[in-house]
C-alpha positions in Angstrom: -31.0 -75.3 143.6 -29.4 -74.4 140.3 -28.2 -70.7 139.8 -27.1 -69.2 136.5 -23.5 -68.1 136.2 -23.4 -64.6 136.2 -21.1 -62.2 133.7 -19.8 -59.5 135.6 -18.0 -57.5 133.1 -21.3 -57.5 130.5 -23.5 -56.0 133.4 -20.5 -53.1 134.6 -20.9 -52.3 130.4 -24.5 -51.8 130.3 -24.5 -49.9 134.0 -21.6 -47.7 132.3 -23.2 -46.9 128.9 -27.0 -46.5 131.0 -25.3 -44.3 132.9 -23.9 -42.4 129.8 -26.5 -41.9 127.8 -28.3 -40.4 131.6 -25.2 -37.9 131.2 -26.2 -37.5 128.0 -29.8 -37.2 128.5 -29.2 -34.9 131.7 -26.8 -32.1 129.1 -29.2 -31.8 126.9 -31.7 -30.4 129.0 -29.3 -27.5 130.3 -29.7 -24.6 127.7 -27.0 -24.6 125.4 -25.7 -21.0 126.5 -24.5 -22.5 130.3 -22.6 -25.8 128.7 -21.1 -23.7 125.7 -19.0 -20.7 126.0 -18.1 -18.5 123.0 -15.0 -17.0 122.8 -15.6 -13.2 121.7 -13.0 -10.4 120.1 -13.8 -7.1 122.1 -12.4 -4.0 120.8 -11.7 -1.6 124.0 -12.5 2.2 122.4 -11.9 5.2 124.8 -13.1 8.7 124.6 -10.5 11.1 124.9 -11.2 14.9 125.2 -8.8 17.2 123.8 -7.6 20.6 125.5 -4.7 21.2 123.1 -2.9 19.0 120.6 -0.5 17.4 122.7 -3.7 15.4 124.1 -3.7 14.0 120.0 -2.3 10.9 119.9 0.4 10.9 116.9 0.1 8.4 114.4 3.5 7.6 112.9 3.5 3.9 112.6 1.0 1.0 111.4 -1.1 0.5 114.6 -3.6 3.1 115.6 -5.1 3.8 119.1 -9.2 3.1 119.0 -9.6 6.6 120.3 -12.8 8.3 119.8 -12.3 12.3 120.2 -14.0 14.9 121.6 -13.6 19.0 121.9 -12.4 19.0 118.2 -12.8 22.4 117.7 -9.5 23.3 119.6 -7.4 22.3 116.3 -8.9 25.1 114.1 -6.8 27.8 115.6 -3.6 25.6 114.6 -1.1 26.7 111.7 -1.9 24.9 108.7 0.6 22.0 108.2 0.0 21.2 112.2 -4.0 21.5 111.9 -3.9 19.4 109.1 -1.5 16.5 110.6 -3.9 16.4 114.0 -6.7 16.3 112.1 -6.0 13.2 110.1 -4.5 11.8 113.8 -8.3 12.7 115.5 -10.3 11.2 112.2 -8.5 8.0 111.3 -9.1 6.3 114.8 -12.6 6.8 114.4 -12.5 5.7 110.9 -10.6 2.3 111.9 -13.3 1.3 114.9 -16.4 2.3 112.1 -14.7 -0.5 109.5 -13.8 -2.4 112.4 -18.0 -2.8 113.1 -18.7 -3.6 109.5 -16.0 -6.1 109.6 -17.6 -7.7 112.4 -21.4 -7.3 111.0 -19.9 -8.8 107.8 -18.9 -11.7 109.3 -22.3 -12.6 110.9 -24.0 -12.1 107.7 -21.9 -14.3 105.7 -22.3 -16.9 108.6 -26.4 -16.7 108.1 -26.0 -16.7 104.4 -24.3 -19.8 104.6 -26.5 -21.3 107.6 -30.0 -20.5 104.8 -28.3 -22.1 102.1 -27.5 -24.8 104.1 -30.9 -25.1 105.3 -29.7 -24.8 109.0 -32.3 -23.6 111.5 -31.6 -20.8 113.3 -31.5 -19.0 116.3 -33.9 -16.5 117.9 -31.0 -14.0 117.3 -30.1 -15.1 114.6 -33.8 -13.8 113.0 -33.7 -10.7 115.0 -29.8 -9.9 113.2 -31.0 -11.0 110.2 -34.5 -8.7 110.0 -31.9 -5.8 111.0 -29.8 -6.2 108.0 -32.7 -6.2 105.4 -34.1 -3.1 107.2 -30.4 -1.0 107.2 -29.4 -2.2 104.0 -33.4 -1.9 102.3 -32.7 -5.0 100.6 -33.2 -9.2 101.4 -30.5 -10.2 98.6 -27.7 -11.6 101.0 -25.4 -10.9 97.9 -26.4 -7.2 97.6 -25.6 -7.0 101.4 -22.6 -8.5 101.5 -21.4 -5.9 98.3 -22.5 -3.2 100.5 -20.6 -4.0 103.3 -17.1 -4.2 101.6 -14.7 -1.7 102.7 -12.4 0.9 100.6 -8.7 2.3 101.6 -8.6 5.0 104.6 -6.7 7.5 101.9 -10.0 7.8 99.9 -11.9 8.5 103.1 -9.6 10.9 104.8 -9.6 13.0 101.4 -13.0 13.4 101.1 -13.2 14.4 105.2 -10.5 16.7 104.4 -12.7 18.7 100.9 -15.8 18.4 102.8 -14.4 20.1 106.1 -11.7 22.8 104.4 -9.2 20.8 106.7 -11.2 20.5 109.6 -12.2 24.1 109.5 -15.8 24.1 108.6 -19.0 25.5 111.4 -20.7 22.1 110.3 -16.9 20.1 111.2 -16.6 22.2 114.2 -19.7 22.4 116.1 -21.5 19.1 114.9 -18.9 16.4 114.4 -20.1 16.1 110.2 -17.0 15.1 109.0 -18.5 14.6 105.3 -21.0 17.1 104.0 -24.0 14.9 104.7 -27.2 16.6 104.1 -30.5 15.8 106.1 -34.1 16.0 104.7 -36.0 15.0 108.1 -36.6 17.6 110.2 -36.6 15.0 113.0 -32.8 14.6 112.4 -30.4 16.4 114.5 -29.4 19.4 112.4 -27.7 22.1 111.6 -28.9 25.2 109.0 -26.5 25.7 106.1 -25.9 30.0 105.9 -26.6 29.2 102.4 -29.4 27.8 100.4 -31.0 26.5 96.9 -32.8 29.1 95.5 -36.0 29.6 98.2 -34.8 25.6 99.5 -33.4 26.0 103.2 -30.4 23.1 103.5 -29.5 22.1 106.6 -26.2 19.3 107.7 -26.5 16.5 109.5 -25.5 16.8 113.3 -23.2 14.3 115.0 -22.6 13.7 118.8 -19.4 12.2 117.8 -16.7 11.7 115.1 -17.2 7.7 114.7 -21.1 8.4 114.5 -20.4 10.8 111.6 -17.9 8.1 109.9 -20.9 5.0 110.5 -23.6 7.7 108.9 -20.8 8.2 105.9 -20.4 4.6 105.7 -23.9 3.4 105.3 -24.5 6.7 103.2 -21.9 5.2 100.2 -23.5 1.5 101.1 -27.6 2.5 100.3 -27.7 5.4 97.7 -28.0 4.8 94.3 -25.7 7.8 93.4 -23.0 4.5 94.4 -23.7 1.8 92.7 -20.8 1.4 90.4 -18.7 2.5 93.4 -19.6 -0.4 95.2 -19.2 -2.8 92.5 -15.7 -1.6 91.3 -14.3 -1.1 94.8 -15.7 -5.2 95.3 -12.9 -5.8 92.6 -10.1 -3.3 93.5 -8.7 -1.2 96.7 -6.6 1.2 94.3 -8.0 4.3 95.3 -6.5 6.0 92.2 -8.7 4.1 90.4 -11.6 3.7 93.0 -12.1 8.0 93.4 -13.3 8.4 89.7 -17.0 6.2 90.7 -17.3 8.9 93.5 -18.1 11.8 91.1 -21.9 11.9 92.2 -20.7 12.7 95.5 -21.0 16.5 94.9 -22.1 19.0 92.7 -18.7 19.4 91.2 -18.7 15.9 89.8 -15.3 15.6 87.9 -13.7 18.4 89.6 -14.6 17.1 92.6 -12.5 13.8 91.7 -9.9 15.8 90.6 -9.9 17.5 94.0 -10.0 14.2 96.0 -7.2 13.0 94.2 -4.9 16.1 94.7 -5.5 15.8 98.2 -4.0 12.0 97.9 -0.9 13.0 96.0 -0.3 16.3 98.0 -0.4 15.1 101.0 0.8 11.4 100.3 -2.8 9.7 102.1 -2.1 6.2 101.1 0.7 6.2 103.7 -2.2 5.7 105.6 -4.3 2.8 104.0 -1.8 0.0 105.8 -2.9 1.5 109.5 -5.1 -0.7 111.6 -6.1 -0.8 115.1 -3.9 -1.1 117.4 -3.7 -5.5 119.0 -3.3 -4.8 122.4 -6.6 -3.4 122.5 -8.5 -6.2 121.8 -9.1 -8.8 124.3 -10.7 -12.5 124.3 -14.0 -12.4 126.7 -16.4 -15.9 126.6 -19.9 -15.6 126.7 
């Protein structure tokens, strides 16, 4: 009987590559979510409640604590110089988590921008993200979302706080966390009555259950109205808040003066110190999910 010779090293090849492409095979039907971990940045933010000003963390160098403050009411019986030091030290935490968000949010966007132009199919939450930008932002122009998302130095935003709230002294500041003057037209909105009014018009102030909400509402507030457009497109080309203040004018009522005002504030009490500040490293940490 004749046999045929048999070539051992071709057959352990195809058993190792059949047995690779089963690996293979075998992967791809896991969902991609158990084989893949994604490596996260998570900010940790704390809620600190003040009972004096000792319990306000100072802010005398670059990195800043992500502290959210409440009980702000107990700086408003401080002298002046101190009430207005804390109250740049409660506000600018809050202010440096709310960019920190947009910063984030920004990031996604520009990611599904470039995944439609691409052509790239995407993800269940990638739709559900995406149908939640066009509905915050009222618009489905990528580009006009990404404008409104850009980001403008802390000295601008501190200045206005500090108009809008006499230094931290006003009933709207004090009892309902509105930081920046902002008016509300839905009676569905938690409110506050102004004591005065247009002509027979009662106004009423936007009521916050924090700081950083008041700061987020302020953000998107400067990223949807109209009264902002040139704002947004000049501060797209320059961070020089010297420069940046004068597209703000429709802010308020006083419209030049108001400018005027804002940048006194800057000078006076030397705010661009602040624009370099950023959250503080060591509260970040790496999580995979």
């Amino acid at each position: 009987m004749n046999y045929k010779k048999i070539n051992l090293p071709s057959i352990l090849r195809i058993i190792f590559i059949l047995a690779g492409v089963a690996i293979i095979l075998l992967i791809l039907n896991i969902p991609i979510g158990s084989r893949l971990k994604k490596e996260h940045r998570l900010l940790l933010v704390n809620y600190k409640k003040i009972n004096n000003s000792s319990d306000i963390v100072p802010v005398d160098q670059r990195y800043v604590k992500p502290l959210i403050y409440e009980n702000i009411d107990e700086i408003q019986n401080l002298d002046s110089d101190l009430r207005k030091q804390k109250f740049i030290e409660i506000l600018l935490p809050s202010i440096l988590i709310a960019k920190y968000e947009i910063y984030k949010e920004n990031k996604q966007t520009v990611n599904l921008w470039g995944k439609l132009k691409s052509h790239h199919d995407l993800t269940g939450s990638d739709s559900t993200f995406m149908e939640k930008l066009f509905q915050k932002y009222e618009t489905k122009n990528f580009a006009e979302i990404n404008q409104k998302q850009q980001l403008h130095p802390n000295s601008i935003i501190l200045a206005q706080a500090a108009l809008e709230t006499g230094w931290g002294t006003s009933r709207f500041f004090l009892q309902g966390n509105n930081a920046y003057g902002i008016w509300s037209f839905n009676k569905m909105d938690n409110r506050m009555e102004s004591l005065s009014n247009r002509g027979n018009i009662k106004i009423y102030l936007k009521k916050y259950n924090t700081l950083f909400e008041s700061v987020n509402d302020y953000f998107l507030t400067i990223s949807k109205s109209w009264a902002f457009d040139q704002f947004r497109k000049r501060r797209a080309e320059t961070d020089n808040a010297y420069e940046l203040i004068w597209y703000l004018n429709k802010y308020s009522e006083l419209r030049n003066d108001y400018v005027k005002k804002i940048g006194e504030l800057l000078i006076q009490n030397n705010l661009t110190q602040y624009d370099t500040c950023e959250l503080d490293p060591q509260f970040f940490i790496n999580v995979k999910i």
